[in-house]
C-alpha positions as CSV (number, residue, x, y, z in Angstrom):
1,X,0.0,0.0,0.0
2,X,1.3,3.5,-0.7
3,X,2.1,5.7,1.6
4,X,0.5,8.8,0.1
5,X,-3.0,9.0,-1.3
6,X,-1.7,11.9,-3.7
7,X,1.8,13.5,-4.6
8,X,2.3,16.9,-6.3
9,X,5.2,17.0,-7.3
10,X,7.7,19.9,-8.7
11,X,5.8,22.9,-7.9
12,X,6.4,26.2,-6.2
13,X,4.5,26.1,-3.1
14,X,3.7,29.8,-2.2
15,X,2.3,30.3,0.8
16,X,1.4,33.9,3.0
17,X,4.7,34.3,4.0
18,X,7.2,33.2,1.4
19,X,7.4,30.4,-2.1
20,X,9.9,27.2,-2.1
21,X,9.7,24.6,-4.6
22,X,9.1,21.3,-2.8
23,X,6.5,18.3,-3.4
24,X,3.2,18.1,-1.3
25,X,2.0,14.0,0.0
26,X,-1.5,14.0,0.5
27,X,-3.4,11.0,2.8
28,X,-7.3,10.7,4.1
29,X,-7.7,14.1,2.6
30,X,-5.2,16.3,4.4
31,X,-1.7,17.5,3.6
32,X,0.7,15.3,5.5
33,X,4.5,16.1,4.0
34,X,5.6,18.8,2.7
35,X,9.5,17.7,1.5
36,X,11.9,18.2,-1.6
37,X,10.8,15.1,-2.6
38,X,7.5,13.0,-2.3
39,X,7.4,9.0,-3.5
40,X,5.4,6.0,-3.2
41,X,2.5,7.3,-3.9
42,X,-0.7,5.9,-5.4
43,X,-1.7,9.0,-7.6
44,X,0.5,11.9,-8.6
45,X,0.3,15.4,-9.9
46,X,3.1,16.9,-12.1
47,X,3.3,20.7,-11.1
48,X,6.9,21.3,-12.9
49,X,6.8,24.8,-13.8
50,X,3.7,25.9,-11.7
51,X,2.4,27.5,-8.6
52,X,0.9,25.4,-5.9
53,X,-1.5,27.6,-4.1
54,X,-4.1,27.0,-1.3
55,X,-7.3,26.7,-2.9
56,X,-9.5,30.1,-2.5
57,X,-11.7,30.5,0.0
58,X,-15.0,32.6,-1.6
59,X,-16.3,34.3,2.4
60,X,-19.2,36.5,0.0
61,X,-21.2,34.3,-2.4
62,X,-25.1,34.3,-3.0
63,X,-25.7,30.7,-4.1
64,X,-29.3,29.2,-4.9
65,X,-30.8,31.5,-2.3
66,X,-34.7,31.4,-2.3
67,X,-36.5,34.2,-2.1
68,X,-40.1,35.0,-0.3
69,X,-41.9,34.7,-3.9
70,X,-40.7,31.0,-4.0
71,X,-38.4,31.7,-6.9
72,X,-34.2,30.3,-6.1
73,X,-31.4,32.1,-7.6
74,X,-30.7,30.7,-10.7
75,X,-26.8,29.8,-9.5
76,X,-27.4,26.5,-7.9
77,X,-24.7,24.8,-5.8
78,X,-23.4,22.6,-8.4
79,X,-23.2,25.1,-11.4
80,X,-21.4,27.4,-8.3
81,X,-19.0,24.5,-7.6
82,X,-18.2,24.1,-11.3
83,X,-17.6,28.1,-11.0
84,X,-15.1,28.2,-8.4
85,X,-13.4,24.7,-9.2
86,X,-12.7,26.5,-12.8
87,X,-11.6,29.7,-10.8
88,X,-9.4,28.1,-8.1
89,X,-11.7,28.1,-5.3
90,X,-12.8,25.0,-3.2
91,X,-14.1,26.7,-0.2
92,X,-16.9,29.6,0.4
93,X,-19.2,31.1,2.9
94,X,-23.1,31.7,1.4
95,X,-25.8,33.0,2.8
96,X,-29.2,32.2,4.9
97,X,-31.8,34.0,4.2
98,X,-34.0,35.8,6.5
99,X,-37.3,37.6,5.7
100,X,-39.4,40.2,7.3
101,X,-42.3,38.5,9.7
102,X,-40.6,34.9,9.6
103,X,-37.5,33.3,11.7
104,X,-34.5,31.8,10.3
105,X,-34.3,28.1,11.6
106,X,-36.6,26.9,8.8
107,X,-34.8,28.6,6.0
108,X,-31.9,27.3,7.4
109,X,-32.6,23.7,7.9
110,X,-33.5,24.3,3.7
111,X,-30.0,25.7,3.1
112,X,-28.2,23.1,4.7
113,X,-30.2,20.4,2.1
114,X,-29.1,22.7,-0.9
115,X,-25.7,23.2,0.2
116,X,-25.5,19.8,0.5
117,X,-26.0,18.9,-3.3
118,X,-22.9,20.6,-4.5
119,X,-19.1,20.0,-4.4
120,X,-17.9,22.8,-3.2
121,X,-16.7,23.1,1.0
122,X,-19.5,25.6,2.8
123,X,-20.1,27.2,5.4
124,X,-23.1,29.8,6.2
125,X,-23.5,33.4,7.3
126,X,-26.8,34.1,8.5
127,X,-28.7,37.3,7.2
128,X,-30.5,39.2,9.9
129,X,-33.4,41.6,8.7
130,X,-36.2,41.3,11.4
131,X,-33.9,41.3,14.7
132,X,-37.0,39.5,16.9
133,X,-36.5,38.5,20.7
134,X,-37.3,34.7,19.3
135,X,-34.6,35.1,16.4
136,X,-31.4,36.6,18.8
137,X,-32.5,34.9,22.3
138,X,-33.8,31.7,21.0
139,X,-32.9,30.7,17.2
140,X,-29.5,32.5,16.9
141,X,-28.1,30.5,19.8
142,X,-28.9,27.2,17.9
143,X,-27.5,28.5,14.9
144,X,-24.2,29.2,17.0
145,X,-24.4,25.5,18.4
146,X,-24.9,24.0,14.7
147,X,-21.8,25.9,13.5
148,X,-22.8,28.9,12.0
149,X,-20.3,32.0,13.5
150,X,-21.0,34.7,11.2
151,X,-24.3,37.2,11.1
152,X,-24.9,39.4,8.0
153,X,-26.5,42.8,8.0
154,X,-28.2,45.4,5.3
155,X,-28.0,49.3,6.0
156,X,-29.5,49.8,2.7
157,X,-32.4,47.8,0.8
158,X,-35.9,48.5,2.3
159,X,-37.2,44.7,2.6
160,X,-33.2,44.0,4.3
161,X,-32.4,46.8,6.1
162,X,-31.9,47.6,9.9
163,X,-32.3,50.8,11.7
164,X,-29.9,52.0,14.5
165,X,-31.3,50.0,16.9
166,X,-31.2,47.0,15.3
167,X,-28.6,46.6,14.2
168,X,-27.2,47.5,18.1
169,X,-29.2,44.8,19.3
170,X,-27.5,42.5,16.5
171,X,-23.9,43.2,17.4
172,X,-24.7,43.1,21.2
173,X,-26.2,39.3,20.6
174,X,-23.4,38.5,18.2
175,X,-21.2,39.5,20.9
176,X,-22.5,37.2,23.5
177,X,-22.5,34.4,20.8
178,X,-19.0,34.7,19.8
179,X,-19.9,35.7,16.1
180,X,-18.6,37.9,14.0
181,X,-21.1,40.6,12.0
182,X,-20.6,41.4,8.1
183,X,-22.3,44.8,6.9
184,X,-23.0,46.2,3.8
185,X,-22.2,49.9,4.4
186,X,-24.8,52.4,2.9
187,X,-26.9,55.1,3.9
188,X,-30.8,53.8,3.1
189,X,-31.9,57.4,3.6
190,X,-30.1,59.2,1.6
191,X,-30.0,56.8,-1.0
192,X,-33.3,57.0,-1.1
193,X,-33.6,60.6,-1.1
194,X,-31.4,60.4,-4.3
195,X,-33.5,58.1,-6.4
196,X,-36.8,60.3,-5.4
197,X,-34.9,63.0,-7.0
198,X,-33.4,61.2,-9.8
199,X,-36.4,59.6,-11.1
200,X,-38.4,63.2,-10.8
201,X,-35.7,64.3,-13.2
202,X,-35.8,61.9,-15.4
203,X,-32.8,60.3,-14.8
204,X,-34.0,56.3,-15.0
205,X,-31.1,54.7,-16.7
206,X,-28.9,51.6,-15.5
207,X,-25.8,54.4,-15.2
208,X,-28.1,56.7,-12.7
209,X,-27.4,53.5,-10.3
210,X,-24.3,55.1,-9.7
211,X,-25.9,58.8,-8.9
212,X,-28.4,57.1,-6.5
213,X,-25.2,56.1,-4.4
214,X,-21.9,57.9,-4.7
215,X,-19.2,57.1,-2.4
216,X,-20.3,59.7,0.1
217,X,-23.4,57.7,1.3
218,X,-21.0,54.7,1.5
219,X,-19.0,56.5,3.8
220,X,-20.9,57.3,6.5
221,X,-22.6,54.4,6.5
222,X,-19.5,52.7,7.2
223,X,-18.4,55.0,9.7
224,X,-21.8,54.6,11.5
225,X,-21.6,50.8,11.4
226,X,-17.8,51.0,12.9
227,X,-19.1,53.0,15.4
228,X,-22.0,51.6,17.0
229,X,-20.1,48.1,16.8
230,X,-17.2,50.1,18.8
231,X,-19.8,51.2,21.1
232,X,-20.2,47.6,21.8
233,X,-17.1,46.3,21.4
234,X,-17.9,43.6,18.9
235,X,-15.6,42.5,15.4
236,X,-17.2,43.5,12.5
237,X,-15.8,43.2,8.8
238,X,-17.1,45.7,6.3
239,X,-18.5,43.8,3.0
240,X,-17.6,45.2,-0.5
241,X,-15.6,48.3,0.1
242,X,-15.7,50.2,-3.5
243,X,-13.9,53.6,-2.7
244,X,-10.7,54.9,-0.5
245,X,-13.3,57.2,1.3
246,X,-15.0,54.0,3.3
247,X,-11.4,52.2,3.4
248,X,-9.8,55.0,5.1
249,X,-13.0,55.1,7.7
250,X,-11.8,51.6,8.5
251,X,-8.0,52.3,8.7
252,X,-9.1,55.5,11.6
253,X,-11.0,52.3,13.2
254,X,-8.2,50.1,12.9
255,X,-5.4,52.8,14.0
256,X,-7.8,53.1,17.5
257,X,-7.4,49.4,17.7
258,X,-10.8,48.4,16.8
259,X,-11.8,45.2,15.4
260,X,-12.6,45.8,12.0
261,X,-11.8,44.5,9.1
262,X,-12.6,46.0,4.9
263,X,-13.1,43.3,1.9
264,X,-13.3,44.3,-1.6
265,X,-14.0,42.7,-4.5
266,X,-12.5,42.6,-8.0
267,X,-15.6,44.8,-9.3
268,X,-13.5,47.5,-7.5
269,X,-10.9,47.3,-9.1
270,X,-11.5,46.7,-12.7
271,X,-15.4,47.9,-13.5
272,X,-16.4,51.7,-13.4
273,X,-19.7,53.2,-13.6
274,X,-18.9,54.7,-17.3
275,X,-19.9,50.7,-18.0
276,X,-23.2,51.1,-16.9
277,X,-23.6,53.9,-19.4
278,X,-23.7,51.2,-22.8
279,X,-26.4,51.8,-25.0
280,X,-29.2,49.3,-24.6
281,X,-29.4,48.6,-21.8
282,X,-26.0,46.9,-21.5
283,X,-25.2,48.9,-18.8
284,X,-27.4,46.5,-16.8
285,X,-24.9,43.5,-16.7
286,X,-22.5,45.7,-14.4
287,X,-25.0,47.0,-11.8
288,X,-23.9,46.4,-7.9
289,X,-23.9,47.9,-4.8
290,X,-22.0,49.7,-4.1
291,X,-21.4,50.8,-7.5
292,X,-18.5,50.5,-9.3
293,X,-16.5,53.7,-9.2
294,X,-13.9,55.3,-11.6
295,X,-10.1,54.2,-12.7
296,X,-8.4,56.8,-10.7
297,X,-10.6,55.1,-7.9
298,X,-8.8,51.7,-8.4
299,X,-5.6,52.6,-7.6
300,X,-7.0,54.2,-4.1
301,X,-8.3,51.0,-3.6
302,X,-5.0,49.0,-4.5
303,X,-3.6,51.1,-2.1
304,X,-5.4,50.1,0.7
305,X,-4.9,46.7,0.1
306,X,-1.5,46.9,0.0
307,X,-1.5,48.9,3.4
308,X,-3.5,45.8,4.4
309,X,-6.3,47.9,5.3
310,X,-8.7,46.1,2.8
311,X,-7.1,42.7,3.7
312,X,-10.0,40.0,1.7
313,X,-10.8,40.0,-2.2
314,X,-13.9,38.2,-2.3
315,X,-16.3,37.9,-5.4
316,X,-19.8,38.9,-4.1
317,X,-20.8,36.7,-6.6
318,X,-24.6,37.0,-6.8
319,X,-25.5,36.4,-10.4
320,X,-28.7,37.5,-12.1
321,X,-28.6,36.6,-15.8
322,X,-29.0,39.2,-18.5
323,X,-32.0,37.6,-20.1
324,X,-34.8,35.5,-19.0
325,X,-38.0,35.9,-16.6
326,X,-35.7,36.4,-13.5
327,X,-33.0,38.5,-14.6
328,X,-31.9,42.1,-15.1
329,X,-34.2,42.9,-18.0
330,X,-37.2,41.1,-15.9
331,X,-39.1,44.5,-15.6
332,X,-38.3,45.3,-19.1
333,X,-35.6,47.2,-20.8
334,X,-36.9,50.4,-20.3
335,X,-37.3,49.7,-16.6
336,X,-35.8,51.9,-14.2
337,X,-32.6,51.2,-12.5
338,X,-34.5,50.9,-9.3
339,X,-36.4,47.3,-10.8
340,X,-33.2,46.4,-11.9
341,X,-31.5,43.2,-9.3
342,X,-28.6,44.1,-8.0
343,X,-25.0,41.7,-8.7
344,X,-22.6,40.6,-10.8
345,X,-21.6,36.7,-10.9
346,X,-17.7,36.3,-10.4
347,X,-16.8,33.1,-8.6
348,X,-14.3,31.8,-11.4
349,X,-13.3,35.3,-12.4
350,X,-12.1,36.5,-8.6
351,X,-8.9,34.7,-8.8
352,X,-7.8,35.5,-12.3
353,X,-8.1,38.9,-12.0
354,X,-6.9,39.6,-8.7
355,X,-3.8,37.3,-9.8
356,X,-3.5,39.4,-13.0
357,X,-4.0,43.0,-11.6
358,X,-2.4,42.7,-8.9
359,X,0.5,40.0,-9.1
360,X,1.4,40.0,-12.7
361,X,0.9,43.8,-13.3
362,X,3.2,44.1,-10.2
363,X,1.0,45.9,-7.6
364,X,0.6,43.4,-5.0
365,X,3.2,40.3,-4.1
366,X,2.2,36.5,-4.3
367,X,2.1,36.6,-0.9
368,X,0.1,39.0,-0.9
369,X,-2.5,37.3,-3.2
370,X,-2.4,34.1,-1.1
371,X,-3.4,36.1,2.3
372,X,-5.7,38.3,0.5
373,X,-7.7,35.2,-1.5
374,X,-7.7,32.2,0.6
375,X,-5.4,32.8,4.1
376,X,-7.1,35.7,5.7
377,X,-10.8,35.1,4.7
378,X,-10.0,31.8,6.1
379,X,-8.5,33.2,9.5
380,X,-11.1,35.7,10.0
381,X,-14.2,33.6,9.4
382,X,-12.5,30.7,11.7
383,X,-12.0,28.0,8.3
384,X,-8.3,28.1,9.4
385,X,-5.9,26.3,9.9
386,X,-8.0,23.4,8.1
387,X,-8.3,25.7,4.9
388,X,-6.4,28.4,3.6
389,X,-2.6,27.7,3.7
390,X,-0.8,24.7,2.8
391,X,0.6,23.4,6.0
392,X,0.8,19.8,7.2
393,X,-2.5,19.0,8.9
394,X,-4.6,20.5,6.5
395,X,-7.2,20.0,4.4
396,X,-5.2,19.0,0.5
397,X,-7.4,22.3,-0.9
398,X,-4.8,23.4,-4.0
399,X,-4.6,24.9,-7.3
400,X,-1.8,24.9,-9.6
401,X,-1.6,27.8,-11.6
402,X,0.3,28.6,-14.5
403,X,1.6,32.4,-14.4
404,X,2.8,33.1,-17.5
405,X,-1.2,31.4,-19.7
406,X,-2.3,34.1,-20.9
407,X,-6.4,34.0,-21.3
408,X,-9.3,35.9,-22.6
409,X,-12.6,36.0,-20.4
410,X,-15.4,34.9,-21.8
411,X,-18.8,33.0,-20.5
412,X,-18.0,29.7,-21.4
413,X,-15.1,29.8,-19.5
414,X,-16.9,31.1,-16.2
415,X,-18.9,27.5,-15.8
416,X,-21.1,29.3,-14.2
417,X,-25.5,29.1,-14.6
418,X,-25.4,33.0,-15.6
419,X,-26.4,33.9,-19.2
420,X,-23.1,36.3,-19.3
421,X,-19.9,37.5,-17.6
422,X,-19.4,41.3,-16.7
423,X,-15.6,40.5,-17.6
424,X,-16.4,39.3,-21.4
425,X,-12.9,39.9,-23.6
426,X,-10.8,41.3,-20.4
427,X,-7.4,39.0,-20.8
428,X,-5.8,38.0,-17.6
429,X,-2.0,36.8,-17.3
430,X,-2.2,33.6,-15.1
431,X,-4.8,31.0,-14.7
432,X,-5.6,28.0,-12.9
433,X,-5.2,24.7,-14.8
434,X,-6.1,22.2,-11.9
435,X,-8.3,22.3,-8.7
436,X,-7.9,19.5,-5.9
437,X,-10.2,19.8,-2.9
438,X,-9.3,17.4,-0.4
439,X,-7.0,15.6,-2.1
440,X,-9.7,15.2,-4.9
441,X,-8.4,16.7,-8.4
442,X,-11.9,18.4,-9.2
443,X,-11.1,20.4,-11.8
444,X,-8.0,19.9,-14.9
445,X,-8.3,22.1,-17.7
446,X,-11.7,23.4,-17.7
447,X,-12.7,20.3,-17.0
448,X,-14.8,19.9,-13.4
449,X,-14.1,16.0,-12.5
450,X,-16.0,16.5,-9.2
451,X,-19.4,14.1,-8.0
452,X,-22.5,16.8,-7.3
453,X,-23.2,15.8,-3.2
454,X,-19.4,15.7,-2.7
455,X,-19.0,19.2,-0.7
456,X,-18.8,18.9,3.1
457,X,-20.3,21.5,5.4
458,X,-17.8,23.1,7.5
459,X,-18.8,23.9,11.1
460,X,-17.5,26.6,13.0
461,X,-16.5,26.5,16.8
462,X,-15.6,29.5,18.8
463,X,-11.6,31.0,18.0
464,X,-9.9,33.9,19.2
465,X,-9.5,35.9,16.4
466,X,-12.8,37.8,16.6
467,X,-13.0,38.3,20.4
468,X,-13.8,41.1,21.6
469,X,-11.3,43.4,23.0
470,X,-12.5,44.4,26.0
471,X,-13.3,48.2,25.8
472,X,-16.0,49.6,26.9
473,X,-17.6,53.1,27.0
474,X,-17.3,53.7,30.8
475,X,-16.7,50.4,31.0
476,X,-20.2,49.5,30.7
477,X,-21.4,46.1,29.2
478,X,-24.5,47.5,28.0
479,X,-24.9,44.1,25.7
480,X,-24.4,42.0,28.8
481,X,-26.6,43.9,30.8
């Protein structure tokens, strides 16, 4: 019997901190030698003249989500699995729904079944819009007990969103919990008060998405939401930073010592809101929130993330095709922007382009782009140390990448359920040409290898990372009180 399960052999194994060329022996599943060389083992991998990376971790994906009309998002765990395996991810972090007037165990109990069904690694965030006592003092705890460590909240959105005092009485139960809160920073008032005005004037097309929410309403929204969370002393990590005006909000937090940490996604640093302005309708296919900004805006952004201030590249992947009876044009293409859904799909494309525009182009290091794409989300969402690093003892989550393949984005490649990719014809400089998830090679060449069911739920217990510091206002515990 061989020793190893799985060899890959001749590689340069770049992890968070440094890149060595040595073989990786895989058994049961989990990395077990990392040595100049590996023998005697039953399969192997040749990785001569490519990178062995951790496999992404994905901590901001809307996957098969249903919604309170009984229609699902059209990206269902498998097509999302074939997505990321394509795009060097084997690990996310989706999200539960919650809706106004109902609890969350139920919806739940429904994710966990759909998660299931797919290949990819999972865990959950749960979405928080109706903050009831039986939600926080009675379901959340038995979320918390199943695993699930991480509570999402809206600031904007009117059937999401969460006052002041909500979203307090969120961060105080996370804090009892041991969870960590994700918000998407953005002021619902003014927003709103922009759109009234917009529409009045009529200003209706997919590019006036951008007017309804420039960065200023980002930016105090984010300051607000570090605040009150300071207030209670509990970790929070802002979702989808899009401008340097939110990031350096964040970086004030940070240099007091609070817990707070800034994702981005590649949308940010490649996508601007001149896209939304294509003529018919086009402009549709690159609507988000935040909205994309401006060029000059992404090197603000790069600059953050090399001052580790934005210190996750997620996707937000949340893909609404361009066509059909549930995607952007389902109100009609002379809709407003306002019936227009919201999100871009980008699980295969994260990688690429964050390897492209940022390592190849020479603006962040390949250290850098393991901590910002697999190590850190893992760390901060408590995956680690059983994903995001290659390090004996854990999980054999890998891609080999080839630096120098040179490759046009296009739909096909995406694998994805979505009728189109906002990236179409953008070429990237390095792409992953195999995927191996637990040992498992899923994906080689385009080609996803991997059994629909085969994804494992990953369970979160409590970890130090996201405890809370211990300051308090007066030193009053008014979340323990």
């Amino acid at each position: 019997m061989a020793e190893y399960d799985l060899a890959v052999r001749g590689g340069v194994v770049a992890g968070p901190f440094g890149a060595a060329r040595c073989d990786v022996g895989v058994r049961d599943g989990r990395i077990v030698a990392l040595a100049e060389r590996v023998t005697d083992a039953a399969r192997v991998v040749e990785a001569d003249g490519l990178l062995v990376l951790p496999g992404g971790v994905d901590a901001h994906c809307h996957i098969e989500e249903p919604a309170p009309d009984g229609t699902v998002h059209e990206e269902t765990f498998v097509s999302a699995s074939c997505s990321a395996f394509a795009g060097g991810t084997t690990s996310v972090v989706c999200f539960v729904p919650q809706w106004k007037g109902q609890g969350v165990l139920g919806r739940y109990e429904d994710y966990r079944r759909r998660g299931a069904g797919g290949m990819l690694d999972h865990a959950f965030h749960q979405i928080i819009t109706d903050p009831t006592d039986a939600v926080l003092e009675d379901e959340v705890p038995r979320l918390v007990a199943d695993g699930v460590r991480s509570l999402k909240v809206f600031l904007t959105y009117d059937t999401l969103r969460l006052d002041d005092a909500e979203y307090l009485r969120v961060l105080a139960t996370a804090r009892r919990h041991g969870c960590l809160v994700a918000v998407h920073c953005e002021n619902d008032s003014a927003i709103g008060w922009r759109i009234d005005a917009l529409l009045r004037a009529g200003l209706s097309a997919p590019k006036h998405h951008a007017w309804a929410r420039p960065p200023v309403v980002e930016r105090e929204a984010t300051h607000r939401a570090i605040a009150l969370a300071e207030l209670v002393d509990q970790p929070i990590q802002v979702f989808h930073v899009s401008c340097a005006e939110a990031a350096e909000e964040i970086a004030r937090a940070q240099a007091r010592g609070v817990k707070v940490w800034g994702e981005t996604c590649p949308q940010y640093l490649t996508l601007t809101a001149a896209d939304m302005d294509r003529p018919d309708f086009e402009g549709a296919k690159f609507m988000c929130s935040p909205a994309p900004r401006d060029e000059e805006e992404h090197g603000r952004v790069w600059d953050m993330i090399r001052r580790g201030v934005l210190d996750v590249v997620s996707s937000d992947h949340c893909g609404f095709s361009y066509g059909g009876d549930a995607g952007k044009a389902r109100a009609g293409r002379d809709a407003p922007f306002t019936a227009v859904p919201n999100g871009i799909p980008g699980l295969a494309a994260r990688l690429p382009i964050l390897f492209s525009e940022g390592v190849s182009k020479g603006r962040i290091t390949l250290e850098q782009f393991v901590r910002l794409s697999a190590t850190n989300p893992a760390r901060l969402y408590g995956l680690g140390p059983r994903k995001g690093a290659i390090a004996v003892g854990a999980d054999a989550d890998l891609a080999l990448w080839d630096q120098n393949k040179r490759v046009t984005l296009t739909n096909a490649l995406m694998r994805h359920a979505i009728d189109y990719t906002p990236y179409e014809g953008m070429e990237v400089t390095g792409w992953p040409v195999a995927t191996i998830r637990r040992g498992e090679v899923v994906m080689r060449d385009g080609a996803v290898e991997a059994e629909p069911g085969t994804g494992r739920f990953l369970p979160r217990g409590p970890y130090d990372f996201i405890k809370p510091r211990g300051v308090l206002p007066n030193n009053f515990d008014a979340a323990g009180a």
